[in-house]
C-alpha positions as CSV (number, residue, x, y, z in Angstrom):
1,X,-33.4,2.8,-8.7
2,X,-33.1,2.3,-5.2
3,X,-32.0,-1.2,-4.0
4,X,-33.4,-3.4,-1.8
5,X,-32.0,-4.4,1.9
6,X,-32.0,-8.3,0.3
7,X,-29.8,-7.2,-2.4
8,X,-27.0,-5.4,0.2
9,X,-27.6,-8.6,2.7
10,X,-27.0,-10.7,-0.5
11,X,-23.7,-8.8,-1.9
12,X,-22.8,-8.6,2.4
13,X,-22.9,-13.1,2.3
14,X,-20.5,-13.0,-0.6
15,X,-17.8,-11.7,2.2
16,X,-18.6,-14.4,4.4
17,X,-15.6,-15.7,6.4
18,X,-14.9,-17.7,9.6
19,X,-14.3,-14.8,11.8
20,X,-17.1,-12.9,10.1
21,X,-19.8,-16.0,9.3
22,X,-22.5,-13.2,8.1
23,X,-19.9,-11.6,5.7
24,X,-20.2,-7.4,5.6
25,X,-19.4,-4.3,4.0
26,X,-16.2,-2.3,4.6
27,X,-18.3,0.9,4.8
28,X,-21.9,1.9,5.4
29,X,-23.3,3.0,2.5
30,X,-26.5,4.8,2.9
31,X,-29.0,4.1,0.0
32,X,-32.0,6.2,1.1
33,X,-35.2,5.0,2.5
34,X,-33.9,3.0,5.6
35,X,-31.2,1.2,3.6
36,X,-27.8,1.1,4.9
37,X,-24.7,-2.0,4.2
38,X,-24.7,-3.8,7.2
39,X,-20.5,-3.7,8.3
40,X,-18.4,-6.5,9.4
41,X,-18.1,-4.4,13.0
42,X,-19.3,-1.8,14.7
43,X,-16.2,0.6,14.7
44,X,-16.3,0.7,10.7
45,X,-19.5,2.3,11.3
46,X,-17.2,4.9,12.9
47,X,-14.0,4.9,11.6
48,X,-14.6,4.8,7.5
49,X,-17.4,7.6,7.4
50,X,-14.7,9.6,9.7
51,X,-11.3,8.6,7.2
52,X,-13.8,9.8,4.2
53,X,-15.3,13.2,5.8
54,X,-11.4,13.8,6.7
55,X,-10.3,13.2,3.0
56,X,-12.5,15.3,1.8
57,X,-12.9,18.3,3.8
58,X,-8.4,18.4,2.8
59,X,-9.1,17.7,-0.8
60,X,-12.0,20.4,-0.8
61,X,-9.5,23.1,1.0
62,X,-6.6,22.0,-1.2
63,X,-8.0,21.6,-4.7
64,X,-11.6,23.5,-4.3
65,X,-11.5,26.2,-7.0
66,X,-9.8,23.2,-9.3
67,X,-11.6,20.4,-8.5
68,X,-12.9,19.6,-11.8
69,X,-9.6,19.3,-12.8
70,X,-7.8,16.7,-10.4
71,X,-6.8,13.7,-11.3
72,X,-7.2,10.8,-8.4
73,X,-5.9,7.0,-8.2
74,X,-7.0,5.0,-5.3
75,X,-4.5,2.1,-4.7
76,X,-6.6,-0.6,-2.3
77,X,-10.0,1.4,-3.4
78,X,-12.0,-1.4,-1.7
79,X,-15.9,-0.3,-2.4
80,X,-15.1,2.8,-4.0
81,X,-16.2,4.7,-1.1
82,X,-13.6,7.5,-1.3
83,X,-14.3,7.5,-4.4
84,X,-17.6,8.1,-4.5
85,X,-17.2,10.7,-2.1
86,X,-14.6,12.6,-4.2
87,X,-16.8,12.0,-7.2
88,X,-19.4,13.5,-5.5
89,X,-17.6,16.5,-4.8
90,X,-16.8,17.0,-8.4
91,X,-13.6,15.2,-9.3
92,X,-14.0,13.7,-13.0
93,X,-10.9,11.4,-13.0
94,X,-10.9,8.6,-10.4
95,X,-9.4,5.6,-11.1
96,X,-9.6,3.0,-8.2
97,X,-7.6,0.0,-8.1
98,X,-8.5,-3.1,-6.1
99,X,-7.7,-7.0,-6.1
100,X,-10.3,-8.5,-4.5
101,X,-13.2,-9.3,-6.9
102,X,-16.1,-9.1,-4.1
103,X,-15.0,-6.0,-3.4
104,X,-15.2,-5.0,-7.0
105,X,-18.9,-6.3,-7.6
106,X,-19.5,-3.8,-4.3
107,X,-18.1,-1.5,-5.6
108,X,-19.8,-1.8,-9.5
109,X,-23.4,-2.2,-7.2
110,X,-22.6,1.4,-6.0
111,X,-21.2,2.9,-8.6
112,X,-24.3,2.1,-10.6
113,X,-26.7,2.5,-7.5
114,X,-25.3,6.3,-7.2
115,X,-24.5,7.0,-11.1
116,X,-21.4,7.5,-10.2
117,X,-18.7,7.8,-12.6
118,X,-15.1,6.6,-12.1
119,X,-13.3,3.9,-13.0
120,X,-12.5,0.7,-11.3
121,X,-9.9,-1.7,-12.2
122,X,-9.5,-5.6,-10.8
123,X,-5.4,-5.8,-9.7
124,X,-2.9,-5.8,-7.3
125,X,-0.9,-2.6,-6.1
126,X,1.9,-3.0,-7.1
127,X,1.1,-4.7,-10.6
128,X,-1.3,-2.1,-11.6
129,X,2.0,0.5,-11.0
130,X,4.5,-1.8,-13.0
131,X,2.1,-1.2,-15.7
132,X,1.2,2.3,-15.6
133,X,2.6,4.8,-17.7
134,X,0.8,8.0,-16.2
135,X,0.3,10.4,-13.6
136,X,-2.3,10.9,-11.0
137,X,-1.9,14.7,-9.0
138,X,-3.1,12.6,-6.4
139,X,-2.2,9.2,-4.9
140,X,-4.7,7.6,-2.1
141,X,-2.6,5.0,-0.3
142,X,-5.1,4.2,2.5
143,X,-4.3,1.0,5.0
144,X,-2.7,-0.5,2.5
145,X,1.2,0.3,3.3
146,X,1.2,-2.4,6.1
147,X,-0.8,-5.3,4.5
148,X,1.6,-5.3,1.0
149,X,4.3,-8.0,0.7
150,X,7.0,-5.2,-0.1
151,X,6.1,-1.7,1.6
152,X,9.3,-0.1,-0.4
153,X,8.6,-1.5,-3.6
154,X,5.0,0.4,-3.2
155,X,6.3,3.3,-1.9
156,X,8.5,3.5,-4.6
157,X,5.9,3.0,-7.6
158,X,3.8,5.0,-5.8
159,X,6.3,8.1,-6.1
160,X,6.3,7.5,-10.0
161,X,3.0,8.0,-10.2
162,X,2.3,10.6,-8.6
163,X,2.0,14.3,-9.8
164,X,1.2,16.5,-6.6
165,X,1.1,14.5,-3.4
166,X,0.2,10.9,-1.9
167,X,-2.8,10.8,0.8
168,X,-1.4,8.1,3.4
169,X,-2.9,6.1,6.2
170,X,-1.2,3.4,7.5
171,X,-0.8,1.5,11.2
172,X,2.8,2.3,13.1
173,X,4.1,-0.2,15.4
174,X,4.2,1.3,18.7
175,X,8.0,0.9,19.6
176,X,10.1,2.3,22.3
177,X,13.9,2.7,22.1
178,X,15.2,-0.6,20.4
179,X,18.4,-2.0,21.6
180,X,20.7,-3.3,19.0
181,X,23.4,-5.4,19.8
182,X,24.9,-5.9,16.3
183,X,28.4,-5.3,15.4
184,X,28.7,-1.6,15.2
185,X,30.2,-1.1,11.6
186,X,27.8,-3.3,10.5
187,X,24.3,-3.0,12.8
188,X,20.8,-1.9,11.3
189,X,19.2,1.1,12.6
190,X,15.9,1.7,14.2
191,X,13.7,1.8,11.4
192,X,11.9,-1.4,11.8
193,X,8.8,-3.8,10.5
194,X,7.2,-5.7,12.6
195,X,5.6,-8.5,11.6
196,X,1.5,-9.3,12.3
197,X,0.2,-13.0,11.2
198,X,-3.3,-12.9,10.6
199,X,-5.0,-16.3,11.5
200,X,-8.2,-15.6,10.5
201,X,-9.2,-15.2,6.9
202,X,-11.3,-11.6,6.2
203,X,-12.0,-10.0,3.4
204,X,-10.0,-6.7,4.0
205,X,-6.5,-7.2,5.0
206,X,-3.2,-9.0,3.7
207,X,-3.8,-11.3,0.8
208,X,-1.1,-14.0,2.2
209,X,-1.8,-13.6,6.0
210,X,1.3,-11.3,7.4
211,X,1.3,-8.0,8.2
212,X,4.5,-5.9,8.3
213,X,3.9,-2.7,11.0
214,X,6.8,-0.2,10.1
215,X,7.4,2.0,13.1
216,X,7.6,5.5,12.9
217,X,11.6,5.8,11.5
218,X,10.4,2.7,8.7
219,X,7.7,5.2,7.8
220,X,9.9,8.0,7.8
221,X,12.5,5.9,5.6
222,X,9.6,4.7,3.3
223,X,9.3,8.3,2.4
224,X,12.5,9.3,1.5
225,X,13.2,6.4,-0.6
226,X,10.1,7.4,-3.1
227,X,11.2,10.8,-2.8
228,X,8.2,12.6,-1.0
229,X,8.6,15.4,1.6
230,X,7.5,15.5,5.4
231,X,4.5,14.1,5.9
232,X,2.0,16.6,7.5
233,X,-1.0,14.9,9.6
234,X,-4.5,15.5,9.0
235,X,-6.6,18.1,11.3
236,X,-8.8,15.9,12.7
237,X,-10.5,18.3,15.0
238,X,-11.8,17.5,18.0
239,X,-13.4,14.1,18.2
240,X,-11.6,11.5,16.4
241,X,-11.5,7.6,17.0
242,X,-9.3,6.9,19.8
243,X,-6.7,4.8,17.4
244,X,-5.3,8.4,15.8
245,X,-5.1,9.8,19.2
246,X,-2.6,6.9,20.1
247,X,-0.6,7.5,17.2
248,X,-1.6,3.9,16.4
249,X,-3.1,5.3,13.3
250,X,-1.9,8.0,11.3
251,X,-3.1,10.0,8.3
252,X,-1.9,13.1,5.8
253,X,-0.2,14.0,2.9
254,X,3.4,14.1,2.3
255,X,4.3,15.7,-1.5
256,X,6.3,14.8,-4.4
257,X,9.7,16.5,-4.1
């Protein structure tokens, strides 16, 4: 049965911050008839149907003849809307993990909405991968790196449960050359994080307020210490929001070594 506008307006108001006094919808979900979830901006209307169209046009020419046959955990899942793409395209095992419970109701409201069929469960991150004692041939780690308390304990976890490869997308601080003035036998390097402190309280970022930006070495580092290869950047094509073009953004796939 196809819901009503009040209903999405309704489930929007339970997101309801100071910054965002009419609450939202991380991603426009199109119900039919007119019926669309009304986002907290304007660019989400952009950038989330562009991250999913990406995702899936690389699973597809991955995994197509095998698609069926894919496992897929969603770290950060949100409202399921990768995966309800994904599930959509055929993948059967799609568990999405996500730790904020308004986001879960969305996400149960669209699951049921669409007859979807994966599995979402209410936790953190990292605690959900403490506890897991199984693979996933794929990993979605999408904006989530940069808004985690401990980027290399995720990374880390991530790495253990992954089969095949990890899906990344994740901010870089935009640094130049950094000039370290440190005792040489005993400096740091150039990887960095940088930290963000979120005033404002929204329903989609860091759970305690910081953010911490690694720049492109951190990222780089983050890799190596859960083990995973180069990471390879999508193909975006040849309009893409302005935010990948910068570098500001990045998304791809780095494997399991």
């Amino acid at each position: 049965m196809r819901p009503t506008q009040e209903q999405i307006n309704a489930l929007a108001k339970k997101s309801k911050t100071s910054q965002f006094p009419n609450g939202g919808w991380q991603y426009p979900f199109d119900f039919g008839g007119g019926i669309i979830a009304p986002t907290f901006t304007k660019a989400q209307t952009e950038i989330h149907p562009f991250r999913k169209d990406i995702l899936i046009k690389y699973i597809m020419g991955q995994y197509g003849k095998e698609i069926s046959k894919i496992s897929v955990l969603d770290l950060g899942a949100g409202e399921g809307a990768l995966a309800l793409a994904l599930w959509q395209v055929g993948v059967k095992d799609i568990t999405c993990v996500e730790a904020r419970s308004t986001n879960i109701e969305k996400g149960q409201f669209v699951k049921k909405t669409f007859n979807a069929d994966y599995n979402f469960i209410h936790d953190e991150a990292e605690s959900f991968l403490k506890k897991n004692n199984r693979k996933f041939d794929i990993v979605i780690v999408s904006q989530l790196l940069w808004i985690v308390s401990n980027p290399i304990m995720l990374i880390k976890l991530t790495a253990k449960s992954t089969n095949k490869e990890m899906i990344i997308e994740t901010v870089l601080a935009q640094t130049k050359n950094i000039e370290i003035t440190n005792n040489k036998s005993y400096a740091p390097t150039e990887a960095a994080f940088f930290i963000r402190e979120v005033k404002n309280k929204i329903d989609t970022g860091s759970l305690d307020g910081i953010e911490l930006w690694p720049n492109k070495q951190a990222f780089q580092k983050l890799l190596d210490l859960g083990g995973f290869s180069q990471f390879k950047e999508f193909d975006f094509g040849r309009n893409y929001p302005a935010r990948y073009k910068t570098g500001e953004w990045i998304f791809g796939s780095a494997k399991i070594e």
